[in-house]
C-alpha positions in Angstrom: 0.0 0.0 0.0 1.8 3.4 -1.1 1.6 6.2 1.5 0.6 8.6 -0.9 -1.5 7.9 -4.1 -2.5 10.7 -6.4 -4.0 10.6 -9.9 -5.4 13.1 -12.5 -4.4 16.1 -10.0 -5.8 19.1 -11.7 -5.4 22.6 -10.0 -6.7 25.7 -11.8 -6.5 28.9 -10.6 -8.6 31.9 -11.9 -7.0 34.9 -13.0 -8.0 37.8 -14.6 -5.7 38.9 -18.1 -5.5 42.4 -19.6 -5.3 44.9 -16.3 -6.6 45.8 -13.1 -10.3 47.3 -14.4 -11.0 45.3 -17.4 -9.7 42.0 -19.4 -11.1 39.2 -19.1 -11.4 36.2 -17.1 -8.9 32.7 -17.8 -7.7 29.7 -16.0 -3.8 29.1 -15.0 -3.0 25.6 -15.4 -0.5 24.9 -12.8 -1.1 21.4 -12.6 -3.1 19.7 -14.8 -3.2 15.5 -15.0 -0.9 14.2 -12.4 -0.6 11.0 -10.9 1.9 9.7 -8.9 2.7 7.7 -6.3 4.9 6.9 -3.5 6.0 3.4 -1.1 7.5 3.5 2.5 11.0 4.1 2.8 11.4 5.7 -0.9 11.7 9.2 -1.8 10.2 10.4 -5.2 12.4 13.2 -6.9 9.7 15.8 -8.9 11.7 17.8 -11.1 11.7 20.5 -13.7 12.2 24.1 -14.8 10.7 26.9 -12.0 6.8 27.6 -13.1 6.7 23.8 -14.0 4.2 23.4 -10.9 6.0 21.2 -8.6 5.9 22.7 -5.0 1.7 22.8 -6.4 1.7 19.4 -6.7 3.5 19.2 -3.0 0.9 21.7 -2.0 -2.0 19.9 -3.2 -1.1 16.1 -1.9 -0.3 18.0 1.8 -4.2 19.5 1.4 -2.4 22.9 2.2 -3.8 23.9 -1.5 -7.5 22.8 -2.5 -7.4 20.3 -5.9 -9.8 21.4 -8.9 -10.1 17.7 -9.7 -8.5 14.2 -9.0 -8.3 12.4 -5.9 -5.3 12.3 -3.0 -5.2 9.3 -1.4 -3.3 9.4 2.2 -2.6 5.8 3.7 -5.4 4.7 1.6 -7.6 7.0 2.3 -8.8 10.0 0.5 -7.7 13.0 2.0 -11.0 14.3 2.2 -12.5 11.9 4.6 -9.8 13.3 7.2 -12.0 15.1 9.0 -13.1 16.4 12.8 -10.1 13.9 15.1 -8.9 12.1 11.8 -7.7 15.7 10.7 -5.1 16.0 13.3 -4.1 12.9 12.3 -3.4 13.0 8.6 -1.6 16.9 9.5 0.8 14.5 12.3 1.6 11.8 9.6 2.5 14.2 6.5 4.5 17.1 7.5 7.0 19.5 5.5 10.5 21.2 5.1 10.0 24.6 3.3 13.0 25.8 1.0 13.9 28.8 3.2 15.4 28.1 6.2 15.5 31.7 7.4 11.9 32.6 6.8 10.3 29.2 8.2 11.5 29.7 11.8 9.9 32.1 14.3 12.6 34.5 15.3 11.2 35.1 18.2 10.9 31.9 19.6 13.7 29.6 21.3 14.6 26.1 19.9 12.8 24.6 22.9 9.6 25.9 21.7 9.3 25.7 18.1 10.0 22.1 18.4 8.3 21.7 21.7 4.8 23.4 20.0 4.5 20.6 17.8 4.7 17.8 20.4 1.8 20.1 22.2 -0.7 20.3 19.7 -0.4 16.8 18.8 -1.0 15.5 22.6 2.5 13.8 22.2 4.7 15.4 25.3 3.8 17.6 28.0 5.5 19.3 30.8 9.0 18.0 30.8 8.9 15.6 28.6 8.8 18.2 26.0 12.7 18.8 27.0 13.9 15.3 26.5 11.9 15.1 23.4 13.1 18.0 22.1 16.5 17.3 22.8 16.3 13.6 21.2 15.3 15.2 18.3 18.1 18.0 18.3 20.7 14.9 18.3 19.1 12.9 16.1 20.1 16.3 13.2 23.3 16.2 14.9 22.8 19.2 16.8 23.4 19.4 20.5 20.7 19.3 23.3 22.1 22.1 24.9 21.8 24.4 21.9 17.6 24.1 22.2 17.7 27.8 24.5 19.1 29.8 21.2 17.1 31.6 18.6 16.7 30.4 15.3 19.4 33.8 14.3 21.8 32.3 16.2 22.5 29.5 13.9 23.9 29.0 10.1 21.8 27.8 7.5 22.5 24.3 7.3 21.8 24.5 11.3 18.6 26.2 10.3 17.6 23.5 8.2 18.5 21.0 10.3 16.3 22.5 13.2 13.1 22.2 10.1 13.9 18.8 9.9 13.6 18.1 13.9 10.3 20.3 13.4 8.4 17.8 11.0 9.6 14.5 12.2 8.7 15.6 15.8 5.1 14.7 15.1 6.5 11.4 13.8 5.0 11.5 10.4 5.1 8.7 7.2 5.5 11.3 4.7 7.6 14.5 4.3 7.2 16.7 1.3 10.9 18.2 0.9 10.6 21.9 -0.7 13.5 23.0 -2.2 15.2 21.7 1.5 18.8 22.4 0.1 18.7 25.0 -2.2 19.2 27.9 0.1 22.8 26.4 0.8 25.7 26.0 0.1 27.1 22.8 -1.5 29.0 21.6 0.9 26.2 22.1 3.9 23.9 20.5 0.5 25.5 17.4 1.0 25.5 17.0 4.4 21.5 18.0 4.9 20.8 15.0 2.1 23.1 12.6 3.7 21.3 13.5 7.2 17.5 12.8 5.3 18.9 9.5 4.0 19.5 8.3 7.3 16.8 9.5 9.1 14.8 7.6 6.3 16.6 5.1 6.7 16.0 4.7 10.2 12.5 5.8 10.1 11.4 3.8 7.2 9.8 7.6 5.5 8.4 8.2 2.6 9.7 11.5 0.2 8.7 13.5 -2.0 11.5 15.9 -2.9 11.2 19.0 -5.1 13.8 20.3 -6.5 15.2 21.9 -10.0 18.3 20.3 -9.6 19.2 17.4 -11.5 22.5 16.5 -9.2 20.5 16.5 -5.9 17.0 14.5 -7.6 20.1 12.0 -8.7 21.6 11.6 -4.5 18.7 11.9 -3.2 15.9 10.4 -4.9 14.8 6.4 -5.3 12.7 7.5 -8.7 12.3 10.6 -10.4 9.7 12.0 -12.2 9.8 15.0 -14.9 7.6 17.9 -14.8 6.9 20.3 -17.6 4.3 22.7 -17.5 1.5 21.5 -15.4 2.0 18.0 -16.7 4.6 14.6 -16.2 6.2 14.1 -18.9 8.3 10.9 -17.7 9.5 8.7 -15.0 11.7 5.9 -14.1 13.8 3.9 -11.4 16.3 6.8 -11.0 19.4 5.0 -12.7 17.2 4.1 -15.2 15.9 8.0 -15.7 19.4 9.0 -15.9 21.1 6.5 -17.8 18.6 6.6 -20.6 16.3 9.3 -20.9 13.5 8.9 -22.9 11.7 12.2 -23.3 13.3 15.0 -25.5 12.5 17.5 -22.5 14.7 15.1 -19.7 17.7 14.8 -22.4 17.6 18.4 -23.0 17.9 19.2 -18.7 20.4 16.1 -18.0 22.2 18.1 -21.4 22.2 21.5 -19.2 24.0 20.0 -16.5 28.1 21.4 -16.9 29.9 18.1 -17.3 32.9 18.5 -16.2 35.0 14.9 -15.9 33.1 14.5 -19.8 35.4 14.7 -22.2 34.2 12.8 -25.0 33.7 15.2 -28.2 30.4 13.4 -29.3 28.7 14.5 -26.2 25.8 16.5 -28.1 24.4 19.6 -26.2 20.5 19.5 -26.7 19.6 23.1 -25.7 15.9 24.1 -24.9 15.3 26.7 -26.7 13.1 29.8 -25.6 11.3 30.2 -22.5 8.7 28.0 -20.4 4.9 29.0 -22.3 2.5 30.6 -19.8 0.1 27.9 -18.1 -2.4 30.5 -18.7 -1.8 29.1 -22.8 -0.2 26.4 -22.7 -0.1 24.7 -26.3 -2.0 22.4 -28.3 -0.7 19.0 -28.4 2.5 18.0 -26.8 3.5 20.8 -24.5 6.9 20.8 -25.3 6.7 21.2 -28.9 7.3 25.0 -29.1 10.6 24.2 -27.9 11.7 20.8 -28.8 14.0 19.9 -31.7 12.3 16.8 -32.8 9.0 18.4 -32.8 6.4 17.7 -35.8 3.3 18.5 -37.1 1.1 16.0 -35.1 3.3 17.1 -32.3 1.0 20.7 -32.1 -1.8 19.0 -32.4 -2.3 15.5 -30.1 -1.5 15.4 -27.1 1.0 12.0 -26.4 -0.6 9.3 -24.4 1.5 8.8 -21.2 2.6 5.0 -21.7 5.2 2.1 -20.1 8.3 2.2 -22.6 10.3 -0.1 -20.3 9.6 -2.0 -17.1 8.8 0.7 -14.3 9.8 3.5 -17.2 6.9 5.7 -18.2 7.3 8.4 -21.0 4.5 11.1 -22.7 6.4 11.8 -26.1 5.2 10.8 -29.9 8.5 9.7 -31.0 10.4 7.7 -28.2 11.8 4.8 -30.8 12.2 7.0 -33.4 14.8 9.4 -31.6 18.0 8.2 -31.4 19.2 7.5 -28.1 22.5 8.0 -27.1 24.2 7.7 -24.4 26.5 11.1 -24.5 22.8 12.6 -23.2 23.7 11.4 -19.8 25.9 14.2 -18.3 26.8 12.4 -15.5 29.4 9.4 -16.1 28.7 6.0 -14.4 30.2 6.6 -10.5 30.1 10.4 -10.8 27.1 12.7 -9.7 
């Protein structure tokens, strides 16, 4: 039974085009068709270009964001029947690390108590327990118990981040929806915050989903990953399998981007992406990806590609997988490296 089942997640939001006192009324696609899912003790990497709609889709399956359409199933249960006592439950079991380490502490609070809240509202410590809980949780990041009294100003970023962490497993949840968790650092305090979440799942048996636009972390960090462009998936796979042999023009294209430095083969063929994400409030016809893809052809504008199993596990939305040539210079990173 996966923790978190979603399918056909559709989220539209109303906007009005053309000024402040007249236009007219549209609908932004941010997400539009989604379906994913995700076991115990594997994290799902969701990837893609900023404005492709994947802290939405994080949004949506958390029910921090109401869906237009599709359904959310949380431990095999729709999210919707959470409700009255069952609500507290499904907030304690899926919790959240935002991307901004800085703006996602209360500045005003000590350690003790930003922790501590969350052990309170969930009925799981009172009193003193709240201490020894608290400081469990400070060692399990690898910060010290005695360093609860600060204020959240009073640490670095990585520190930061590591006190967010504490703050969502203190309710001991099954899944975590990871924001952007690393991308407000630096690389070196990057690596050590994604070792820290693979042992914690590890020891925790969690469930992930990790967000992120970039292609080196998705690679450590995830178990599969899945592609987003514009509102929509446009593949996924086992993530050695994803990055080894990338199906979709879009994923070849971003694993292209990535500077390669230990490559140094001279047939390694840079497949640019031409032009700029299209607005979700019109997207285009057919294959999303068209306005900007090199393979693109006519029936490409004009029908949409059925999302279908190319490979075991290995699922793909493009009209021409087969007829591309695959190669395996589109992999930037060489086998061991990354």
């Amino acid at each position: 039974m996966p923790v978190l089942d979603a399918e056909n997640l559709v989220k539209l939001y109303p906007v009005r085009t053309g000024g402040l006192f007249g236009g007219r009324k549209a609908l932004l696609r941010a997400v539009d068709g989604v379906t994913l899912s995700i076991e115990r003790g594997e994290t799902l990497g969701l990837v893609g270009e900023s404005g492709s709609g994947k802290s939405t889709v994080g949004m949506l399956c958390l029910g921090l964001l109401e869906k237009t359409s599709g359904t959310i199933r949380f431990l095999d249960r729709p999210i919707e029947d959470y409700t009255g006592d069952d609500a507290r439950i499904f907030r304690r079991k899926a919790q959240i690390v935002f991307q901004n380490p800085f703006a996602s502490l209360n500045p005003r609070m000590i350690i003790r108590d930003i922790i501590g809240r969350v052990l309170e509202i969930h009925g799981l410590a009172h009193g003193r327990d709240i201490g020894a809980r608290v400081g469990a949780l400070m060692r399990e990041v690898g910060l010290r118990e005695d360093q609860m009294t600060r204020y959240p100003h009073e640490f670095s970023g990585g520190q930061r981040q590591r006190i967010a962490i504490a703050r969502a497993l203190a309710s001991d949840p099954e899944l975590v929806v990871l924001d952007e968790p690393t991308s407000a650092l630096d690389v070196s305090v990057q690596a050590q915050i994604l070792n820290l979440l693979q042992d914690i799942q590890a020891a925790r048996g969690l469930a992930y989903l990790f967000i992120s636009h970039n292609l080196a972390v998705i690679r450590h960090a995830s178990t599969r990953a899945a592609v987003m462009y514009l509102g929509r998936l446009v593949e996924t796979a086992r993530k050695d399998a994803l990055f080894a042999r990338p199906l979709h023009p879009y994923t070849q294209a971003l694993l292209s981007s990535v500077p390669k430095p230990f490559v140094t083969d001279e047939r390694m063929e840079e497949k640019i992406i031409a032009g700029d994400i299209p607005s979700p409030l019109t997207p285009p016809p057919g294959c999303r990806f068209h306005t900007r893809c090199r393979y693109s052809e006519d029936r490409c504008a004009k029908e949409e590609p059925q999302w279908r199993e190319v490979e075991p596990g290995h699922f793909a939305a493009c009209h021409r997988i087969g007829e591309i040539e695959e190669s395996r210079t589109t992999n930037p990173y060489p086998e061991g490296g990354g």
